[in-house]
N, CA, C and O atoms as CSV, one atom per row, in Angstrom:
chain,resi,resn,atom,element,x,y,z
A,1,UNK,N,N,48.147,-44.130,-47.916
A,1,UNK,CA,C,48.388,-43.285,-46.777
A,1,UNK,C,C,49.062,-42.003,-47.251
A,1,UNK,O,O,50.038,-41.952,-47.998
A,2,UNK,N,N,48.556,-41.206,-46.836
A,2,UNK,CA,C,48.878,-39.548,-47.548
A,2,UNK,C,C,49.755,-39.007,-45.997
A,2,UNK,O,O,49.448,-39.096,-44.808
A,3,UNK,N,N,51.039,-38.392,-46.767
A,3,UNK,CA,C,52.162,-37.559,-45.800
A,3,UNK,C,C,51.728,-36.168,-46.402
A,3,UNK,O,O,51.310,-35.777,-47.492
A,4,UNK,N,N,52.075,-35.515,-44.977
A,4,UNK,CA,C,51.704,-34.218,-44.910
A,4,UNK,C,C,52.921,-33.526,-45.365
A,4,UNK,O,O,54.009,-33.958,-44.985
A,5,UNK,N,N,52.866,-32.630,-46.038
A,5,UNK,CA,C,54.704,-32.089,-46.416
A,5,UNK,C,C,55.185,-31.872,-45.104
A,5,UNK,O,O,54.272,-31.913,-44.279
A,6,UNK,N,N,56.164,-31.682,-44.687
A,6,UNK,CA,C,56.789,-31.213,-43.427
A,6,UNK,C,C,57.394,-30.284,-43.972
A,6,UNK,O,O,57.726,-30.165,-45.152
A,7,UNK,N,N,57.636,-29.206,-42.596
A,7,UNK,CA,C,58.732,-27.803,-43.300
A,7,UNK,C,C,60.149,-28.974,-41.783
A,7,UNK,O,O,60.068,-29.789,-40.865
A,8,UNK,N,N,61.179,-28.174,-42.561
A,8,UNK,CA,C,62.370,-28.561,-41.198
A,8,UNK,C,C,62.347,-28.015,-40.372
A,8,UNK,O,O,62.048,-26.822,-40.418
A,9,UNK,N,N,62.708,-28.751,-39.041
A,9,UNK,CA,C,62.633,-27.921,-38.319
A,9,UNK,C,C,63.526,-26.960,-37.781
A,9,UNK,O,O,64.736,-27.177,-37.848
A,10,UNK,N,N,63.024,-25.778,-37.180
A,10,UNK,CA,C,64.170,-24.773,-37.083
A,10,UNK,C,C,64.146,-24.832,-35.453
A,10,UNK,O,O,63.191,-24.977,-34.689
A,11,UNK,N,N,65.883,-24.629,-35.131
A,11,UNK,CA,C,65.671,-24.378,-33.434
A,11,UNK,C,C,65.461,-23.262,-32.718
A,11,UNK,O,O,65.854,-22.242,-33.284
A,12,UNK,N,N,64.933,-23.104,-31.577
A,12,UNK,CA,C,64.467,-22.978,-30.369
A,12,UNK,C,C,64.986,-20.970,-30.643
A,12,UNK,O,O,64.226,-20.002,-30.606
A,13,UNK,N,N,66.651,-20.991,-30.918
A,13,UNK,CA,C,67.440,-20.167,-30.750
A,13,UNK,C,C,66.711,-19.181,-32.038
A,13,UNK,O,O,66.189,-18.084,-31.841
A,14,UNK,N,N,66.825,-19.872,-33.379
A,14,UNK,CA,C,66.061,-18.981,-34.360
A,14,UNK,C,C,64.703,-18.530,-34.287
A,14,UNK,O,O,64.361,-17.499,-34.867
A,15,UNK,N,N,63.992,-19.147,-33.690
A,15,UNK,CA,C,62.619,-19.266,-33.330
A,15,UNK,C,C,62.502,-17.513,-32.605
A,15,UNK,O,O,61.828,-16.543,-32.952
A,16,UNK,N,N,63.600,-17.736,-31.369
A,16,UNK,CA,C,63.555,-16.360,-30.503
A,16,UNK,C,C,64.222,-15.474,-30.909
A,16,UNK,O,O,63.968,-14.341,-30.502
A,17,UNK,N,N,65.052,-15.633,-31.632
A,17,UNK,CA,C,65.600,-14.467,-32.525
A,17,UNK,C,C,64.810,-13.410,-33.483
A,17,UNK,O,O,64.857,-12.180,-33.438
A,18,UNK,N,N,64.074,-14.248,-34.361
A,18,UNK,CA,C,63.307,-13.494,-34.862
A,18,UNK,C,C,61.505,-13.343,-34.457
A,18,UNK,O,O,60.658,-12.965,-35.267
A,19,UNK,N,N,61.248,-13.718,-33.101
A,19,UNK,CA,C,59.988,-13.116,-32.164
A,19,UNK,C,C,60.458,-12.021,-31.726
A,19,UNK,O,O,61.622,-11.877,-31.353
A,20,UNK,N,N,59.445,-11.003,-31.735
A,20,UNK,CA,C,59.324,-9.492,-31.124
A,20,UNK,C,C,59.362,-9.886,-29.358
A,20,UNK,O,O,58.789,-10.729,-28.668
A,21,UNK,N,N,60.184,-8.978,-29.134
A,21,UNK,CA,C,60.450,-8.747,-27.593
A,21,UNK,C,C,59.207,-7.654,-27.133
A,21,UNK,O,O,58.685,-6.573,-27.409
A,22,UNK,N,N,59.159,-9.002,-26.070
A,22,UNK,CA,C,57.158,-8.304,-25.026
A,22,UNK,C,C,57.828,-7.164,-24.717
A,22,UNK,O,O,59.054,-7.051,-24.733
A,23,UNK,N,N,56.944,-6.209,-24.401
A,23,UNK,CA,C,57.047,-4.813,-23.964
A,23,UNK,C,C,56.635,-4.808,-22.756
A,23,UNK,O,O,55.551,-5.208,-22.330
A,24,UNK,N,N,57.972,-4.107,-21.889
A,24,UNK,CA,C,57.611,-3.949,-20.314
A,24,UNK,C,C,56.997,-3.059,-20.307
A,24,UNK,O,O,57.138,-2.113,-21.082
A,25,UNK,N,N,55.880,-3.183,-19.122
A,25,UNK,CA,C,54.905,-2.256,-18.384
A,25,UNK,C,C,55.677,-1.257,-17.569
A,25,UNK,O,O,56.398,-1.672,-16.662
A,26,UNK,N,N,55.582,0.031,-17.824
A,26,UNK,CA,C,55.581,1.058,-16.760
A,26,UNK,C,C,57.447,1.980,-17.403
A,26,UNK,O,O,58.128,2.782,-16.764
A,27,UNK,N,N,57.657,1.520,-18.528
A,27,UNK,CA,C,58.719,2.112,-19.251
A,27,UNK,C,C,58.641,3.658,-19.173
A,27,UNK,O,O,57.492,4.024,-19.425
A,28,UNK,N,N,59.324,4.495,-18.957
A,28,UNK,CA,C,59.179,5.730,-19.103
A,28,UNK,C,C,60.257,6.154,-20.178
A,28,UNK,O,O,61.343,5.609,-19.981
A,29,UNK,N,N,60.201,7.154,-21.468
A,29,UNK,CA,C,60.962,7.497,-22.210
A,29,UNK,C,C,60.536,8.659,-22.459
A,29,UNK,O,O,59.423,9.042,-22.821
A,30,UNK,N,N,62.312,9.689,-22.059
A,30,UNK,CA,C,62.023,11.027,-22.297
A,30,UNK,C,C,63.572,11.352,-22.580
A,30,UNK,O,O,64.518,10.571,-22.681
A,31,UNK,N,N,63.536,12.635,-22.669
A,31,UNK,CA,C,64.987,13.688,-23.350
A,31,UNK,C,C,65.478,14.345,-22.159
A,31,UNK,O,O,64.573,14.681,-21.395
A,32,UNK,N,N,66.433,14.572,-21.853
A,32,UNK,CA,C,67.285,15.633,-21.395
A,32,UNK,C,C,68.182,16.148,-22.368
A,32,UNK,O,O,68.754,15.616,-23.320
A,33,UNK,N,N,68.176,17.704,-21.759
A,33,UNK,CA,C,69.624,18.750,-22.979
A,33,UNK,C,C,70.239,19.201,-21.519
A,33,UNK,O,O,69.644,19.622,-20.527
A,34,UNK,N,N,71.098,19.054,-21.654
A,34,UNK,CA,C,72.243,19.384,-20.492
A,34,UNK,C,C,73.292,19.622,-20.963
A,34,UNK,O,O,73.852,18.724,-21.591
A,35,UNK,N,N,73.760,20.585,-20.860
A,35,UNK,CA,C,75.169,21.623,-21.350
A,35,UNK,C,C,74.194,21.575,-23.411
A,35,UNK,O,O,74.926,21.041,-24.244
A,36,UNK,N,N,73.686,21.759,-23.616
A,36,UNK,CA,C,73.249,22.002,-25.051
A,36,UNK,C,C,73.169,20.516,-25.449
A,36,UNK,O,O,72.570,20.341,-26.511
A,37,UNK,N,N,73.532,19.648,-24.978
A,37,UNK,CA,C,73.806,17.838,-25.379
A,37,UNK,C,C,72.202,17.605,-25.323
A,37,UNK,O,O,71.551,18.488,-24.764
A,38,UNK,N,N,71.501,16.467,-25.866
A,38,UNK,CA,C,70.566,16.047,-26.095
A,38,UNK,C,C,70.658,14.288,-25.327
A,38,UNK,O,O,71.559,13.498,-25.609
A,39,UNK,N,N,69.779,14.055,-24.576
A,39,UNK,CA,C,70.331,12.678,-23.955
A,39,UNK,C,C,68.854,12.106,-24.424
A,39,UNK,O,O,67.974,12.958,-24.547
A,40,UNK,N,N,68.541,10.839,-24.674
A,40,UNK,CA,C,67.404,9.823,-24.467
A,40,UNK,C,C,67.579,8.642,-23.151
A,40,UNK,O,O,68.332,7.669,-23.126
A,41,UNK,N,N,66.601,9.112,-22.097
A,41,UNK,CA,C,66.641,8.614,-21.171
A,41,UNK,C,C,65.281,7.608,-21.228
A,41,UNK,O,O,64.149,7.859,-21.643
A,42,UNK,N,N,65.779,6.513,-20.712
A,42,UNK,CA,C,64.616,5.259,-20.654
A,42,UNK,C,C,65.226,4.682,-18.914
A,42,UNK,O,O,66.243,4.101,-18.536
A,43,UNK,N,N,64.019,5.201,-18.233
A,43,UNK,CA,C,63.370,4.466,-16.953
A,43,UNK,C,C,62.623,3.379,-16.537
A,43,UNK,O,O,61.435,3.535,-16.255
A,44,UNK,N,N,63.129,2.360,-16.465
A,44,UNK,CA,C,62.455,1.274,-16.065
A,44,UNK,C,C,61.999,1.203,-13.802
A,44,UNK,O,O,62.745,0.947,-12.857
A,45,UNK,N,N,60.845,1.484,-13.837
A,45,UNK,CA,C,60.553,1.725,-12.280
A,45,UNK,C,C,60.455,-0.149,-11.720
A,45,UNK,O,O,60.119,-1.032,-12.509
A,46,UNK,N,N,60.882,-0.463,-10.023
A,46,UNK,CA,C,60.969,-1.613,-9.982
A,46,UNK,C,C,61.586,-2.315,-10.832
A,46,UNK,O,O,60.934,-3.329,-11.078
A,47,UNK,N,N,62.347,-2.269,-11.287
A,47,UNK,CA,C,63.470,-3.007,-12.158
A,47,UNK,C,C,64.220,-4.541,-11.032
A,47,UNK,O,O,64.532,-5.674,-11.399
A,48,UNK,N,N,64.274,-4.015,-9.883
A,48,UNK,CA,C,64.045,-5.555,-8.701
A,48,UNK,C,C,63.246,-4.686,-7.574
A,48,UNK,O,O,63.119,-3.499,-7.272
A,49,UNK,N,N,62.815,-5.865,-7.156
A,49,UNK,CA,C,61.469,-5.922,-6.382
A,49,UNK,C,C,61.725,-5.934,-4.876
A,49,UNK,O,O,62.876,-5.501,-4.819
A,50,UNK,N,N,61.348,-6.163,-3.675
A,50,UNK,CA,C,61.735,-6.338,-2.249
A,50,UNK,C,C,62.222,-6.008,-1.417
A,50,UNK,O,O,61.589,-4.981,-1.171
A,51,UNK,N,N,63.076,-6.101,-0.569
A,51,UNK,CA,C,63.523,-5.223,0.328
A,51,UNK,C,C,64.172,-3.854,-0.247
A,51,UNK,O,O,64.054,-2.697,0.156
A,52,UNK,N,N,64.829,-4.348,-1.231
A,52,UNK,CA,C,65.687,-3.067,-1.820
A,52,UNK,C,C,65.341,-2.752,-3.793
A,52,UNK,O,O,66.013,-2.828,-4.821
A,53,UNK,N,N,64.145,-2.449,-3.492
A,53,UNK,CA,C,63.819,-2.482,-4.762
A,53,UNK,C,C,64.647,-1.599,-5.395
A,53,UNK,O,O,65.377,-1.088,-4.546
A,54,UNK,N,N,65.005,-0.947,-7.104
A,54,UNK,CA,C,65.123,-0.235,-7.605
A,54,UNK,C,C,64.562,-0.243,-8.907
A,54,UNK,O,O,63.912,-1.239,-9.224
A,55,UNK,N,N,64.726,0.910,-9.918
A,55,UNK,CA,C,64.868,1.353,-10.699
A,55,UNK,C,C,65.925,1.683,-11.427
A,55,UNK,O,O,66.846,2.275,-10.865
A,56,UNK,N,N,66.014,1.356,-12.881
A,56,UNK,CA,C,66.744,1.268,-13.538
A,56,UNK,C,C,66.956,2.509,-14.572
A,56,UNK,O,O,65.916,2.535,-15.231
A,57,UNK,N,N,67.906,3.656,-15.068
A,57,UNK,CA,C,68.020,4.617,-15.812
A,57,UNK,C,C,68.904,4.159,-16.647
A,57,UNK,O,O,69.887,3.586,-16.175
A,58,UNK,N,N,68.743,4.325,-18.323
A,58,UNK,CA,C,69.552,4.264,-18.900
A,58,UNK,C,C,69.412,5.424,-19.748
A,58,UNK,O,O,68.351,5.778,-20.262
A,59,UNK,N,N,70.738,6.111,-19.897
A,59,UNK,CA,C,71.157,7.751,-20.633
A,59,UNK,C,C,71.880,7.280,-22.017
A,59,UNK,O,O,73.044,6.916,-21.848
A,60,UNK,N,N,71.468,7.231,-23.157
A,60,UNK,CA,C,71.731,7.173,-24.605
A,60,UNK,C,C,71.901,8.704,-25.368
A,60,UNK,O,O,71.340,9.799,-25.307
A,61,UNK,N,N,73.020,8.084,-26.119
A,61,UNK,CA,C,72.843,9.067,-27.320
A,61,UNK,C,C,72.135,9.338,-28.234
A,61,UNK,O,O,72.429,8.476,-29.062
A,62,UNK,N,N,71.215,10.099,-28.761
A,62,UNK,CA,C,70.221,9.893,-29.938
A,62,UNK,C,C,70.669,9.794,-31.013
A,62,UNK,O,O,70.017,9.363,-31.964
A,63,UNK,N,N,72.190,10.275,-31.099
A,63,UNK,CA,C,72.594,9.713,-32.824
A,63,UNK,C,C,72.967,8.136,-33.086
A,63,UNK,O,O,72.891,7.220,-32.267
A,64,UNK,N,N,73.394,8.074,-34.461
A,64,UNK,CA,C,73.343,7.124,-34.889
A,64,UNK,C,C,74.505,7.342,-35.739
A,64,UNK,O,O,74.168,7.979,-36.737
A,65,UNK,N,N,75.816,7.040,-35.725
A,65,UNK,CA,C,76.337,6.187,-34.433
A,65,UNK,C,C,76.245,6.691,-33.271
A,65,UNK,O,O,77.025,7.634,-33.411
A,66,UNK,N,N,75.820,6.776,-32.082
A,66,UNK,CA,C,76.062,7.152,-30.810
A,66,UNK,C,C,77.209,8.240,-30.615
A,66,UNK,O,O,78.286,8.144,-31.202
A,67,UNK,N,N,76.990,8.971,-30.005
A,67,UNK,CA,C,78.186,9.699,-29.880
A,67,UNK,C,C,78.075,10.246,-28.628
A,67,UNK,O,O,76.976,10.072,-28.101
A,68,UNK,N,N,79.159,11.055,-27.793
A,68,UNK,CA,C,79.704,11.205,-26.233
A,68,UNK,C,C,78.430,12.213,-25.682
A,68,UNK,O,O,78.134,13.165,-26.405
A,69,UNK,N,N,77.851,12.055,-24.702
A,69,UNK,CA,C,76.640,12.364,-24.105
A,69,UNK,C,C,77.513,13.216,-22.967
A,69,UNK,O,O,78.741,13.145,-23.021
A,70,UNK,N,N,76.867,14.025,-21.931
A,70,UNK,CA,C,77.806,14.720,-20.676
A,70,UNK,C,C,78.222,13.438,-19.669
A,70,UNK,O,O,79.306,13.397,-19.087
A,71,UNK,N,N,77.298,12.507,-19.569
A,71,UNK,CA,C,77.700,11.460,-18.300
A,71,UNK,C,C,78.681,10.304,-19.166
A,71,UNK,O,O,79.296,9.600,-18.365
A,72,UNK,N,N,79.008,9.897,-20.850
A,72,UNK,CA,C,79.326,9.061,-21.121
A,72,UNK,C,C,80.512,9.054,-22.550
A,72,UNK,O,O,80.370,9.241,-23.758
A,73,UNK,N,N,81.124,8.889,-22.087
A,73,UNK,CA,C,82.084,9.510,-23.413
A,73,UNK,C,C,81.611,8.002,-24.761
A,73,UNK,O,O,82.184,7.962,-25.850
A,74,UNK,N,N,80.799,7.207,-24.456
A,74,UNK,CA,C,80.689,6.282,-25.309
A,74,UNK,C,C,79.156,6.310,-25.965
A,74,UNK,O,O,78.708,5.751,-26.966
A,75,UNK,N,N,78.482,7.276,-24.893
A,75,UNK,CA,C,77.157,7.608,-25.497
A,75,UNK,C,C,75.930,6.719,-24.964
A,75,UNK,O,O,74.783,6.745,-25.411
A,76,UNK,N,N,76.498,5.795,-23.739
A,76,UNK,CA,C,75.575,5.379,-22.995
A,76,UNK,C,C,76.386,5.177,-21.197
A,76,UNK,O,O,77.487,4.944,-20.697
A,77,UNK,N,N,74.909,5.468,-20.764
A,77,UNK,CA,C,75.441,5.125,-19.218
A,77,UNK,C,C,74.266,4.670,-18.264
A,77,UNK,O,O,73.248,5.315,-18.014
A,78,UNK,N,N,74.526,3.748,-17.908
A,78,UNK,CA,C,73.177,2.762,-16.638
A,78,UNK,C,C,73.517,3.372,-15.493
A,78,UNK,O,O,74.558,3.982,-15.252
A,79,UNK,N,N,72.452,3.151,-14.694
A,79,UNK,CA,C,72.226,3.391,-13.466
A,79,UNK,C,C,71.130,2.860,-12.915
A,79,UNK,O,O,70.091,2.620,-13.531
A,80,UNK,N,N,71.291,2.697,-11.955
A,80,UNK,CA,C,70.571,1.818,-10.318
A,80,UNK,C,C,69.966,2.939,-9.676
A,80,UNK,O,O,70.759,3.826,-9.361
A,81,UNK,N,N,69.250,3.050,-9.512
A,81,UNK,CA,C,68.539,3.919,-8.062
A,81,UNK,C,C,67.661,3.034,-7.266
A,81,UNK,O,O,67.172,1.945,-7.565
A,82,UNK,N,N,67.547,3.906,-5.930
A,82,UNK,CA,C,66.860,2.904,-5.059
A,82,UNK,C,C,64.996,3.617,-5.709
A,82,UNK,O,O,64.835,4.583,-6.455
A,83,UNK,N,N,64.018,2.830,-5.164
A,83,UNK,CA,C,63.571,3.398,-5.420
A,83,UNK,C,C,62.257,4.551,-4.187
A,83,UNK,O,O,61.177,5.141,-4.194
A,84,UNK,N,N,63.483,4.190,-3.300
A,84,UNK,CA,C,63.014,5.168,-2.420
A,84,UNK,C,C,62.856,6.706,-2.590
A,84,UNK,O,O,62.025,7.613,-2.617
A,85,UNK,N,N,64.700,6.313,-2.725
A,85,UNK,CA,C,65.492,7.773,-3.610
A,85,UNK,C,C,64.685,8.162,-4.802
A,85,UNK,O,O,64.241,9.307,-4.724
A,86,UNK,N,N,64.424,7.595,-5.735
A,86,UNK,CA,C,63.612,8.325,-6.664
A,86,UNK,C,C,62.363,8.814,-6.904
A,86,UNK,O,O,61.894,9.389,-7.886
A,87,UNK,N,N,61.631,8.315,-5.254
A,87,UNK,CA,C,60.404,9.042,-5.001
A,87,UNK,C,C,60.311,9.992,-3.992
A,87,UNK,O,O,59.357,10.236,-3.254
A,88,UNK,N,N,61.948,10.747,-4.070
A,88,UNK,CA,C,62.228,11.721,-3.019
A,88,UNK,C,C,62.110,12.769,-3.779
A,88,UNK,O,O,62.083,13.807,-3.117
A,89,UNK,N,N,62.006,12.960,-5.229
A,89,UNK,CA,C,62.119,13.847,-6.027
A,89,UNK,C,C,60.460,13.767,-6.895
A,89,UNK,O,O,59.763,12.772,-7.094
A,90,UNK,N,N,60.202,15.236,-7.283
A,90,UNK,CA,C,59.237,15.155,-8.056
A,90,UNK,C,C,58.993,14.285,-9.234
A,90,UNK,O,O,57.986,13.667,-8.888
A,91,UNK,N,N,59.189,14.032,-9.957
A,91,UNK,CA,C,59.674,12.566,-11.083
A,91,UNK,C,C,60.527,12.014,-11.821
A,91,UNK,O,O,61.500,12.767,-11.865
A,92,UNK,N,N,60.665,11.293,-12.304
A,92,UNK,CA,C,61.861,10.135,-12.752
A,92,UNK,C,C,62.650,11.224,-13.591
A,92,UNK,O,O,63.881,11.235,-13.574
A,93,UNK,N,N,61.881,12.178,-14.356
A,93,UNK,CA,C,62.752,13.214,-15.236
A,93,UNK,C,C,63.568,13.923,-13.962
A,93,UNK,O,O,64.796,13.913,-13.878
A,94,UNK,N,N,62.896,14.387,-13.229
A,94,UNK,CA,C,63.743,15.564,-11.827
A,94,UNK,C,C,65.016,14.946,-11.215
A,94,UNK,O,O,66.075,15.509,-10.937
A,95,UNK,N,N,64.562,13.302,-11.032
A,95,UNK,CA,C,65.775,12.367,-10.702
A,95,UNK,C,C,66.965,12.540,-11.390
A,95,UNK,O,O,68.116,12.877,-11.116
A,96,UNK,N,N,66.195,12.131,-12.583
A,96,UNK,CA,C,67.869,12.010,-13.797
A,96,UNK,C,C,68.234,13.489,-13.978
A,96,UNK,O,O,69.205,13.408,-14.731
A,97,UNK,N,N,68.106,14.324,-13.821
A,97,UNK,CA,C,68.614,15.426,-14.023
A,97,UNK,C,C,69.292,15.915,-13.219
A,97,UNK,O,O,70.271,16.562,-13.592
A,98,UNK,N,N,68.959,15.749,-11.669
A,98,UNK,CA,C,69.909,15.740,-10.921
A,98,UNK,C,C,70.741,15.070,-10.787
A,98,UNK,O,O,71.660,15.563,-10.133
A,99,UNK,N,N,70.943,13.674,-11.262
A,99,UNK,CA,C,71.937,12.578,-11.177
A,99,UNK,C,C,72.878,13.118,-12.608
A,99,UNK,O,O,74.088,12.933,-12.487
A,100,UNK,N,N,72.566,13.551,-13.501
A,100,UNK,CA,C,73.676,14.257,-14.127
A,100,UNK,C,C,74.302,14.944,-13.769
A,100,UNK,O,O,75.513,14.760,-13.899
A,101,UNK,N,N,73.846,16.013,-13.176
A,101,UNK,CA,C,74.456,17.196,-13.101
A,101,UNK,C,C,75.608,16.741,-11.691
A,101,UNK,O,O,76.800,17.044,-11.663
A,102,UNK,N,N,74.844,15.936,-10.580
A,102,UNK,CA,C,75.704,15.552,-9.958
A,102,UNK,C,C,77.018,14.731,-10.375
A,102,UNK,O,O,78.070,14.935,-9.769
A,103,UNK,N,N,76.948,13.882,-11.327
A,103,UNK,CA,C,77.690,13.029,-12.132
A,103,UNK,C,C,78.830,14.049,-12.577
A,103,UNK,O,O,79.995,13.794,-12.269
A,104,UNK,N,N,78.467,15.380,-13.408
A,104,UNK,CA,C,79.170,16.349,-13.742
A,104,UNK,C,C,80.236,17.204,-12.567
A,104,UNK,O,O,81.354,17.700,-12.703
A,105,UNK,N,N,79.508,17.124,-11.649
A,105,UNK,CA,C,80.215,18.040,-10.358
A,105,UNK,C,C,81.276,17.333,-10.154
A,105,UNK,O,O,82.320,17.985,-10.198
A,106,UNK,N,N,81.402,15.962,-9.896
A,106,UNK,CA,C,81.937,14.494,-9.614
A,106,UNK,C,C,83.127,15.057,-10.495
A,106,UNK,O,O,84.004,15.790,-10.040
A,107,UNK,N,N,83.055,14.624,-11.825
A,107,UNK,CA,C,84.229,14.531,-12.356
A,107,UNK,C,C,84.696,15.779,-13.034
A,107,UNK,O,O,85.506,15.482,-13.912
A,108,UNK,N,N,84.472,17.140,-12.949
A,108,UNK,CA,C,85.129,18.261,-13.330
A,108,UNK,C,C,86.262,18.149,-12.577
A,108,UNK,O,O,86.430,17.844,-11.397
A,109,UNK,N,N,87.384,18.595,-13.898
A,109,UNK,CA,C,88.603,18.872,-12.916
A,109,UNK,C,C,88.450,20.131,-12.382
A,109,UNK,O,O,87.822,21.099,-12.811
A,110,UNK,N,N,89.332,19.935,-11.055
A,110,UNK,CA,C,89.050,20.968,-9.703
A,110,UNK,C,C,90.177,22.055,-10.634
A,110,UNK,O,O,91.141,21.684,-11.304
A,111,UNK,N,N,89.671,23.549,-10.408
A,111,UNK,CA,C,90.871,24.212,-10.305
A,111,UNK,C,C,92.089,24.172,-9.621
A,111,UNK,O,O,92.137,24.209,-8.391
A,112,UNK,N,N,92.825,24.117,-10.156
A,112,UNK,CA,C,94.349,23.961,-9.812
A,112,UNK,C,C,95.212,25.305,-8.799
A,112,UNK,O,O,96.244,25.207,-8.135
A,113,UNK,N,N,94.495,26.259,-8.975
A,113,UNK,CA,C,94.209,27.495,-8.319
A,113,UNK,C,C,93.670,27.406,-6.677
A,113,UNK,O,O,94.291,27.929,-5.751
A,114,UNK,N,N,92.839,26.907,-6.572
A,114,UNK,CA,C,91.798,26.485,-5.288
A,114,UNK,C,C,92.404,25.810,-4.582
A,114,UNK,O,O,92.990,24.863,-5.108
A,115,UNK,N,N,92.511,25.982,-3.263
A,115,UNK,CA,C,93.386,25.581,-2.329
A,115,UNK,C,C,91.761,24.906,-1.139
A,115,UNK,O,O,90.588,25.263,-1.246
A,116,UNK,N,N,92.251,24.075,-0.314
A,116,UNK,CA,C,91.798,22.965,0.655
A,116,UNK,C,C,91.342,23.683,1.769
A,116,UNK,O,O,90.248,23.734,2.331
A,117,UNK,N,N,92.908,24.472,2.053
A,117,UNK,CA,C,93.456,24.821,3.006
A,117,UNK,C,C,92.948,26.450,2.968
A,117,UNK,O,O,93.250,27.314,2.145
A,118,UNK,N,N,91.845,26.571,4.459
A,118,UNK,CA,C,91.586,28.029,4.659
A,118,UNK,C,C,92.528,29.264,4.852
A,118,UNK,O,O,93.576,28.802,4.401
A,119,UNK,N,N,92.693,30.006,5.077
A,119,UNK,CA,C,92.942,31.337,5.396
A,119,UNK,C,C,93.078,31.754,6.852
A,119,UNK,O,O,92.104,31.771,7.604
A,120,UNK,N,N,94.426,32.122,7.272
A,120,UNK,CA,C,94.389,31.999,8.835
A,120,UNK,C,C,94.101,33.347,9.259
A,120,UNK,O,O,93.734,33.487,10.425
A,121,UNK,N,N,94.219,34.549,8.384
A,121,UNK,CA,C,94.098,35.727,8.283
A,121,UNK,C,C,93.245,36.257,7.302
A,121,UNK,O,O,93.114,37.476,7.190
């Protein structure tokens, strides 16, 4: 009776570790430069499905190591959109560009100068 060599077996965990990750359908990958900064933006559309579907933005740094982007002092930043909202705008690039810049308005410090309070005269 003839044995077949056996290899050992390896688990489940190594197995998926080193398989290539499937590639989602409908990925969008593009650049923004905002204030001279260079961003790599990856859009995932329908990211959840149903009543409140969205879309998913993620804003990266293109270096290596990562370094501080305008929305992220760590060189990455996620975001949720509905994806109503993001078909209120001409495309997923027009979206994220306004969601920066809004992001930017957000956290500039206010002049210290500029008052609340109008002018009665």
């Amino acid at each position: 009776m003839s044995r077949k060599a056996s290899r050992p077996q390896r688990s489940p965990r190594h197995r998926a570790g080193r398989a290539a990750a499937p590639e989602k359908k409908g990925i969008l990958v593009f650049s923004l430069v905002i204030e001279a900064q260079e961003m790599v933006v990856q859009y995932e559309p329908n990211w959840s499905e149903g009543e409140f579907a969205c879309g998913h933005f993620e804003f990266r740094s293109p270096h290596e190591p990562p370094r501080r982007i305008p929305v992220s002092e760590t060189g990455y930043r996620s975001h949720f959109a509905s994806m109503e909202e993001i078909a209120s705008f001409e495309n997923p690039e027009a979206f994220a560009k306004a969601y920066v810049k809004a992001v930017l308005r957000s956290t500039r410090p206010r002049d210290p100068h500029a008052s609340d309070q109008l002018s009665l005269f």
